[in-house]
Biopython code that builds the backbone (N, CA, C, O; Angstrom):
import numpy as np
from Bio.PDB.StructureBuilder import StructureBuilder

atoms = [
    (1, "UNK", "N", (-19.279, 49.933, -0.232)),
    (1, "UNK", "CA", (-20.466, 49.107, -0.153)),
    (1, "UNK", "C", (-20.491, 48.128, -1.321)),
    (1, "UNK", "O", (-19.748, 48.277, -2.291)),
    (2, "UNK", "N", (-21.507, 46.952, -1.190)),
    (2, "UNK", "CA", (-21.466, 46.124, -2.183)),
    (2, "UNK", "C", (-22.763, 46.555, -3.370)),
    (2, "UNK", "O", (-23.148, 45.763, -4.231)),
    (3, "UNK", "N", (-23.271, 47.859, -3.210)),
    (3, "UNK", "CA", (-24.258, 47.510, -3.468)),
    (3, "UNK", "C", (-25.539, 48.061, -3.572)),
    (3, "UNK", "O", (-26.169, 48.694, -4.419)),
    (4, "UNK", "N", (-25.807, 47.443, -1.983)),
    (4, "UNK", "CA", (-26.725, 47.668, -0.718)),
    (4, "UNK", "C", (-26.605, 49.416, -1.010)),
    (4, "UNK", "O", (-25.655, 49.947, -1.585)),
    (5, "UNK", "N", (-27.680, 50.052, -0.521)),
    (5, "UNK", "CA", (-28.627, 51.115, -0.157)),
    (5, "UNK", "C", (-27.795, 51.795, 1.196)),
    (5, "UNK", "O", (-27.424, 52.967, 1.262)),
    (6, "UNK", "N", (-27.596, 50.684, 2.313)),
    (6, "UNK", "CA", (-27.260, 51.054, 3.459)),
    (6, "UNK", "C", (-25.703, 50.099, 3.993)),
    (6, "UNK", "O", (-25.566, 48.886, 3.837)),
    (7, "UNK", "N", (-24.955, 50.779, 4.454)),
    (7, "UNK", "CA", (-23.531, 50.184, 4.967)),
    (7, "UNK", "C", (-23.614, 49.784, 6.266)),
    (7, "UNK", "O", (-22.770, 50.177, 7.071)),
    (8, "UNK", "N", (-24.851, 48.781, 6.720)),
    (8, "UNK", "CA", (-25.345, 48.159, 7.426)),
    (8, "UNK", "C", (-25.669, 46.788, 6.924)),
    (8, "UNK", "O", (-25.304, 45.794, 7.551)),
    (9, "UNK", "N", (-26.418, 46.702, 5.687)),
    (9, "UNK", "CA", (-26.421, 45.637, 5.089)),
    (9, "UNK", "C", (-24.726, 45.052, 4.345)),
    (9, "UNK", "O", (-24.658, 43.970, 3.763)),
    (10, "UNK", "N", (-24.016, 45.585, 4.440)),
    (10, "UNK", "CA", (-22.870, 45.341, 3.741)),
    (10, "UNK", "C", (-22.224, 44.626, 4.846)),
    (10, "UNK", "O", (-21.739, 43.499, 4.753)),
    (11, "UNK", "N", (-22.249, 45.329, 5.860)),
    (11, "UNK", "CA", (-21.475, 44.977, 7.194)),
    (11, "UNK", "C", (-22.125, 43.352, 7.303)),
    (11, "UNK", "O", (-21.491, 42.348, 6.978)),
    (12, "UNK", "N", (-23.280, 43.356, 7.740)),
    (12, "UNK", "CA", (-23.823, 41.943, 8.156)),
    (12, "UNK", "C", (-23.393, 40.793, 6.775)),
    (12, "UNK", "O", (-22.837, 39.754, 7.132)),
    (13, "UNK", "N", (-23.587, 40.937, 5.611)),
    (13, "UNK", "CA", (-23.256, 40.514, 4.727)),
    (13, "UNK", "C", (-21.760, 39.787, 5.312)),
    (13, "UNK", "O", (-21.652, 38.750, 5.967)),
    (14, "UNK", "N", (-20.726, 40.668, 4.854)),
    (14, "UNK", "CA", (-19.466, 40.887, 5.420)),
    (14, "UNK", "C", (-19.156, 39.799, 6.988)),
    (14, "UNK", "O", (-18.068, 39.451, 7.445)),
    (15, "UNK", "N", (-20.025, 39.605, 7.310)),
    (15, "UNK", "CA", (-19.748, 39.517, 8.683)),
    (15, "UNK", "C", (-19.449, 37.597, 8.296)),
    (15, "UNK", "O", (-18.719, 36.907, 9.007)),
    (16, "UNK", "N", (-20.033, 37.173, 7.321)),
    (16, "UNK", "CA", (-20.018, 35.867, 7.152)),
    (16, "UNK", "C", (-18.779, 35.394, 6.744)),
    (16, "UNK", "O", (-18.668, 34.221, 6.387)),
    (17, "UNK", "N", (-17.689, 36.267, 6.751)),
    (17, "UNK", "CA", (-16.639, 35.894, 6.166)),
    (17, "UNK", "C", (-15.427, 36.274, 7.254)),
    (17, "UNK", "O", (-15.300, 37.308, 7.911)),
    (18, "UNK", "N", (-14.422, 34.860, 7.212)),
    (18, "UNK", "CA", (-13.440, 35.342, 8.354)),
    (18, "UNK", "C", (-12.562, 36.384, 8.305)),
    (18, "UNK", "O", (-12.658, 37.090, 7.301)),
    (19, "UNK", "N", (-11.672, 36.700, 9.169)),
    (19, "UNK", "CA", (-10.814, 38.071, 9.181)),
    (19, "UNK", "C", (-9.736, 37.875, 8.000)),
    (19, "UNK", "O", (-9.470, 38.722, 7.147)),
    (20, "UNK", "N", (-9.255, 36.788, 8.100)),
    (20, "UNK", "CA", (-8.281, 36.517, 7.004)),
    (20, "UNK", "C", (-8.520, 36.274, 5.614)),
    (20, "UNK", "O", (-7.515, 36.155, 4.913)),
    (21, "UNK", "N", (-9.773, 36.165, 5.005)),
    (21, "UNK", "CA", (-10.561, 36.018, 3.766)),
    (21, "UNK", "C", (-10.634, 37.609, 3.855)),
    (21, "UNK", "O", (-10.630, 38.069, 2.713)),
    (22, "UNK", "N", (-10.668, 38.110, 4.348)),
    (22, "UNK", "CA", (-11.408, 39.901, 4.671)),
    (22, "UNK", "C", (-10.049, 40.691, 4.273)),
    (22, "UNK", "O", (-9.992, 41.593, 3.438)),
    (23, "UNK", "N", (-9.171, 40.277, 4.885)),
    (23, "UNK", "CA", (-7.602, 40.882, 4.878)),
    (23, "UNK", "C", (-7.189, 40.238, 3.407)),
    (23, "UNK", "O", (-7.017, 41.072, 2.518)),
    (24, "UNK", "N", (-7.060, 39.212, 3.148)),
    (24, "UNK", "CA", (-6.799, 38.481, 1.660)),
    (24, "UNK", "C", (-7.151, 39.691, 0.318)),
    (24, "UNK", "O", (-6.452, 40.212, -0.551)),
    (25, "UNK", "N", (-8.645, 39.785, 0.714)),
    (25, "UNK", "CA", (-9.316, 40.725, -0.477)),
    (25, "UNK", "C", (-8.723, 42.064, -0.265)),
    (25, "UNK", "O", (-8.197, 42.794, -1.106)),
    (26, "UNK", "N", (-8.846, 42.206, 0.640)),
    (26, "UNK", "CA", (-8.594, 43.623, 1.006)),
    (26, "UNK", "C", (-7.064, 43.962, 0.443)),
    (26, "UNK", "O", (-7.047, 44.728, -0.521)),
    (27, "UNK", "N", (-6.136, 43.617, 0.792)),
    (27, "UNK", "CA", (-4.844, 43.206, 0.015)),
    (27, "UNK", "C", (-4.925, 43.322, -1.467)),
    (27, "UNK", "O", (-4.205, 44.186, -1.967)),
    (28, "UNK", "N", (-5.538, 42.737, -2.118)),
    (28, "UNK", "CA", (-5.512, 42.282, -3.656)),
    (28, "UNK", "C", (-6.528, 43.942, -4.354)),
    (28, "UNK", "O", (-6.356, 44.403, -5.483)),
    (29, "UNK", "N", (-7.307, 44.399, -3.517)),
    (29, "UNK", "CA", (-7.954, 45.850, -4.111)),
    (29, "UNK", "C", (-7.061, 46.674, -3.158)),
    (29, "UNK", "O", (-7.592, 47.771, -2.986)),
    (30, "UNK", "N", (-6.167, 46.582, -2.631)),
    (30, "UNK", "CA", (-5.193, 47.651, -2.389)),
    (30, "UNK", "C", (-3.885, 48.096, -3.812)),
    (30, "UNK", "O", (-3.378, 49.021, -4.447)),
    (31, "UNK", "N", (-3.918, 46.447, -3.591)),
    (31, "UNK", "CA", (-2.827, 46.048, -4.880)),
    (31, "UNK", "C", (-3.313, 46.674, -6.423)),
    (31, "UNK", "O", (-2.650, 46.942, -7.424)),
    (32, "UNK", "N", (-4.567, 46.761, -6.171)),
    (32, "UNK", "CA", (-4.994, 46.808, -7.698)),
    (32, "UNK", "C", (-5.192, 48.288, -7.796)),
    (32, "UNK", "O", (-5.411, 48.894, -8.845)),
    (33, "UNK", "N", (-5.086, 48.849, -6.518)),
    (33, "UNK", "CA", (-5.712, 50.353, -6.883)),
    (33, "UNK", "C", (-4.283, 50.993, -6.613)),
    (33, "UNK", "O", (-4.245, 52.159, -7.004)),
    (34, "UNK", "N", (-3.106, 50.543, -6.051)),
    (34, "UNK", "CA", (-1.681, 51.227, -6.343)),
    (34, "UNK", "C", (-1.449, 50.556, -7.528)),
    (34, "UNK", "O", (-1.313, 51.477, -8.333)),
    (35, "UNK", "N", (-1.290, 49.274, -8.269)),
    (35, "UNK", "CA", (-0.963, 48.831, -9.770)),
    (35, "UNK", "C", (-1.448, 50.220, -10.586)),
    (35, "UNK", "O", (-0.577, 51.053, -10.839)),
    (36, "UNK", "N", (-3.127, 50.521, -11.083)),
    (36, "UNK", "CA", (-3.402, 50.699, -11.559)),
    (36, "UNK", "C", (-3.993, 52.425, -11.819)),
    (36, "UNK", "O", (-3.685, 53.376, -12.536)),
    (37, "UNK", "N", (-4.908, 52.142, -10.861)),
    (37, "UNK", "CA", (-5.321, 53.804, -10.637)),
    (37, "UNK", "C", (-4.102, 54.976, -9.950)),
    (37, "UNK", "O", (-4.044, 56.175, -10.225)),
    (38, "UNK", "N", (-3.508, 54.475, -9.325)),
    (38, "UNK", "CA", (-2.644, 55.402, -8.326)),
    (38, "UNK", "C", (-1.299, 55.498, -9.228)),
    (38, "UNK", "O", (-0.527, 56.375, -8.843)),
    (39, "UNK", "N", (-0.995, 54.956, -10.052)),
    (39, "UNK", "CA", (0.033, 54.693, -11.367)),
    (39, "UNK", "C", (0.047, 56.269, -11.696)),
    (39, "UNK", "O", (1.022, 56.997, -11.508)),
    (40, "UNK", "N", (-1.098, 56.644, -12.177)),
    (40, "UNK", "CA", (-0.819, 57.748, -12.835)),
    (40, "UNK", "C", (-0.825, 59.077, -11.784)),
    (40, "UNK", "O", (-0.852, 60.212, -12.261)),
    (41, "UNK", "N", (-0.800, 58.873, -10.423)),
    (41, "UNK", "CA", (-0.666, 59.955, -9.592)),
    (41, "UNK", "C", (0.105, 59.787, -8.715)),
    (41, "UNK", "O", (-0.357, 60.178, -7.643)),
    (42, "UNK", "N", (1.174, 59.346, -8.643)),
    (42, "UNK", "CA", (2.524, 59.265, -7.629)),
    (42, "UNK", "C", (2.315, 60.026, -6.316)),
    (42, "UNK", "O", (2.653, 59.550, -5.233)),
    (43, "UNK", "N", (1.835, 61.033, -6.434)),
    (43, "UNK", "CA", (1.456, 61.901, -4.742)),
    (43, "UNK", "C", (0.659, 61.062, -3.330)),
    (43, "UNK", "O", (0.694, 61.207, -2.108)),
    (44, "UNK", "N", (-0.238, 59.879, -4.562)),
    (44, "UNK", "CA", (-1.120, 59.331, -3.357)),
    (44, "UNK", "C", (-0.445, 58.740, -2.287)),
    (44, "UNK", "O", (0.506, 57.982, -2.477)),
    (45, "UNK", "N", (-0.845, 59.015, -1.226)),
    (45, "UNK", "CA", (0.136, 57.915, -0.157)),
    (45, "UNK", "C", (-1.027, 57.115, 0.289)),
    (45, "UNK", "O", (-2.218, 57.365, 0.102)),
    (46, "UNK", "N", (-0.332, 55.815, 1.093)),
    (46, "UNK", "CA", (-1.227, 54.950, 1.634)),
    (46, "UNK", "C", (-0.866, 54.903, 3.194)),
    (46, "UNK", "O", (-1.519, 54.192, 3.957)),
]
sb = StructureBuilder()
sb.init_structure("model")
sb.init_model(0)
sb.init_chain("A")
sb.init_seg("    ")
for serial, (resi, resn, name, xyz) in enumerate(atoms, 1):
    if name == "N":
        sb.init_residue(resn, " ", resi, " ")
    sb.init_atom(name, np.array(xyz, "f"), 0.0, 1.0, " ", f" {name:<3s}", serial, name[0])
structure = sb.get_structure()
């Protein structure tokens, strides 16, 4: 969530943005959470 109380408001939020802006981000906090957090635990799979 961003936030928001409810993952309803996130969604509609969300909704203003195209699939490929959506996939872009989504990419770059995948990237950042195998760079960084998942670094120190090799077991995680994706």
């Amino acid at each position: 969530s961003l936030g928001h109380k409810s993952i309803k408001t996130t969604q509609i939020y969300l909704k203003g943005f195209e699939l490929k802006e959506r996939t872009e981000v989504n990419k770059g906090n995948l990237s950042y959470v195998r760079n960084c957090c998942v670094g120190r635990n090799k077991s995680v799979k994706f």
